[in-house]
C-alpha positions in Angstrom: 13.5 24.8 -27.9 10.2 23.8 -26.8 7.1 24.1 -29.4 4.6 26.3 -28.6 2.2 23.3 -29.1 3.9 21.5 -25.9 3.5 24.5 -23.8 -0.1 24.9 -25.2 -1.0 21.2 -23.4 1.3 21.7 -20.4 -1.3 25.1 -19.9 -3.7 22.9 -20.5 -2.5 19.8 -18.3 -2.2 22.7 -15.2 -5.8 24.4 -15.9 -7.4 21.1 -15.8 -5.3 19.5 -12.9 -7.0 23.3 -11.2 -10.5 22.7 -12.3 -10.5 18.8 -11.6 -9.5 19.5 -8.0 -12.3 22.6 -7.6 -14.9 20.5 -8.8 -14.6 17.1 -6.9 -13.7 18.7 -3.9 -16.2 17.1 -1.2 -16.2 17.6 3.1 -13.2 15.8 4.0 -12.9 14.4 7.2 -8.9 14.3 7.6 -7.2 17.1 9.3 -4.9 17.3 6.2 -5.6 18.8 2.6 -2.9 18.0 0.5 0.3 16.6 0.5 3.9 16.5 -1.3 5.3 13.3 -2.2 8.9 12.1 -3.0 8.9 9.0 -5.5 11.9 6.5 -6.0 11.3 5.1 -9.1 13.7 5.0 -12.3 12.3 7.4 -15.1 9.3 8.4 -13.8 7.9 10.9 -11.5 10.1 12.7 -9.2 7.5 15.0 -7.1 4.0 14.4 -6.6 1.7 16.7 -4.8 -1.2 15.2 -3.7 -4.7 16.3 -2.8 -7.2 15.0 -0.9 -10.8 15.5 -2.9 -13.0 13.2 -0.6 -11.9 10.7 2.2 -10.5 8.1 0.1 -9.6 9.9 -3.0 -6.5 11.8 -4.1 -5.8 13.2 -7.1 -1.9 14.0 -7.3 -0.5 16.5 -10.4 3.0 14.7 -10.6 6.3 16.9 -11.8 9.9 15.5 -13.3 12.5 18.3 -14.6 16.3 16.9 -15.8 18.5 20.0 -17.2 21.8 18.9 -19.2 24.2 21.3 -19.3 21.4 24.1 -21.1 22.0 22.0 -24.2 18.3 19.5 -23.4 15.7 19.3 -21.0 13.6 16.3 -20.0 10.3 17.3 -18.7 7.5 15.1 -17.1 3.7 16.1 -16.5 1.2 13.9 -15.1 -1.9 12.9 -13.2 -2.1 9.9 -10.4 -5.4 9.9 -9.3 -5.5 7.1 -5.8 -8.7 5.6 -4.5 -8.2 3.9 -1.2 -10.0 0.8 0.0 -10.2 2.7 3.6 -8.3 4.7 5.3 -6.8 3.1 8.7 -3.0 3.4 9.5 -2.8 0.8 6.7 -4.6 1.9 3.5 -4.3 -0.1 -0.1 -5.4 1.8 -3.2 -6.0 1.2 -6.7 -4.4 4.4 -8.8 -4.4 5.6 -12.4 -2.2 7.6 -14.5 -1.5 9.4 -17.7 1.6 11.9 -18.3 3.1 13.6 -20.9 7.2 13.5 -21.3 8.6 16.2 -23.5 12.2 16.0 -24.4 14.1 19.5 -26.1 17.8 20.0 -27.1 19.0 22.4 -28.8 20.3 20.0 -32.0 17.0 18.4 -32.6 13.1 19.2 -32.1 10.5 18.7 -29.2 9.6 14.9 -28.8 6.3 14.2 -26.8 6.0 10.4 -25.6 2.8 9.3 -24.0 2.2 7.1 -20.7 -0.6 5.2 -19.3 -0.8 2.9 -16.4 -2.2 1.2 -13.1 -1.2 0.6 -10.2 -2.4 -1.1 -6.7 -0.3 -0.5 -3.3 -0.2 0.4 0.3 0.4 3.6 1.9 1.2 3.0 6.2 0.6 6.3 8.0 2.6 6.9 10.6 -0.3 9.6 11.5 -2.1 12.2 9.5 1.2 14.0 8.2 3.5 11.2 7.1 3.4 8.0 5.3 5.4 5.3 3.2 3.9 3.7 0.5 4.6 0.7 -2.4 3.0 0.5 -5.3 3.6 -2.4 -7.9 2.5 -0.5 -11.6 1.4 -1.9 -15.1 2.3 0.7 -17.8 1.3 1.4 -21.0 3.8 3.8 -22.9 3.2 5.3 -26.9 6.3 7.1 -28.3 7.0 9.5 -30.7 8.4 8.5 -34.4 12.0 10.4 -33.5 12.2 9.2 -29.7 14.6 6.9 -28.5 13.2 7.3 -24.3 12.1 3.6 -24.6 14.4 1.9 -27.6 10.8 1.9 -29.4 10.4 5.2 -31.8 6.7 5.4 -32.8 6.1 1.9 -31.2 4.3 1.1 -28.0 5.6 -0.5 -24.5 4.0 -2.5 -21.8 6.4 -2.7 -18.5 5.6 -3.5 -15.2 7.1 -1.2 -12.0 7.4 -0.7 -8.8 7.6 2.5 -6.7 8.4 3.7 -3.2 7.2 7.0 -1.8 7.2 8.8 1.2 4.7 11.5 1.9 4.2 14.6 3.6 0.5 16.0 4.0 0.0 19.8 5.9 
């Protein structure tokens, strides 16, 4: 069962992701606001919902759920903020990221591990609504003394990735 500690900074996670957006939000000159993105990456992100805070800046809250059986749940919560270069039908960025991954069964207690990382890409509009992008990563990951998500309990990782998403913006 999850500790009322993790659900104290998942509250807190969503309130800032809320404020963050309120307060950087500048004119922006595309005809879209905010976006959902699908991610193909192994263990990270699943969903990212992007919004756009000035014309080359997104800052995306970013989601991952797993549900075994009622008996554990892996839950991811994150940031990816994205500042683009420009923004023609081709745009590279430079992105950021923190999250939070919070694993619960019901034989053991809640283990929070910690990630960090870079990242520089491309994301190719099609137009305004719809884009593929690639992103190659450098990550930076803390875990807890009882985890085993990254054969590493209570030590630290550094692993490059590489992701693939395609986007939606309304």
């Amino acid at each position: 069962m999850y500790s009322r500690i993790s659900y104290f900074y998942c509250l807190i996670l969503i309130l800032c992701i809320f404020f963050i957006s309120n307060l950087l939000a500048q004119r922006n000159t595309r005809p879209t606001k905010f976006g959902l993105s699908a991610v193909i990456q192994d263990s990270q992100f699943d969903i990212l919902v992007p919004f756009w805070i000035s014309p080359k800046t997104t800052i995306a809250p970013g989601i991952r759920f797993l549900s075994i059986s009622n008996s554990s749940k892996d839950i991811g919560i994150g940031l990816v903020p994205r500042f683009y270069f420009n923004t023609n039908k081709l745009s590279p960025f430079l992105s950021f990221k923190g999250a939070i991954l919070i694993y619960s069964s019901e034989e053991s207690e809640t283990v929070n591990d910690y990630l960090l990382g870079a990242g520089l890409g491309g994301e190719y509009f099609f137009d305004p609504h719809f884009s593929v992008g690639i992103e190659a990563q450098l990550n930076f990951t803390i875990s807890a003394e009882t985890s085993t998500r990254f054969n590493n309990p209570g030590g630290t990782n550094i692993n490059t990735a590489s992701v693939i998403f395609a986007s939606i913006y309304f």
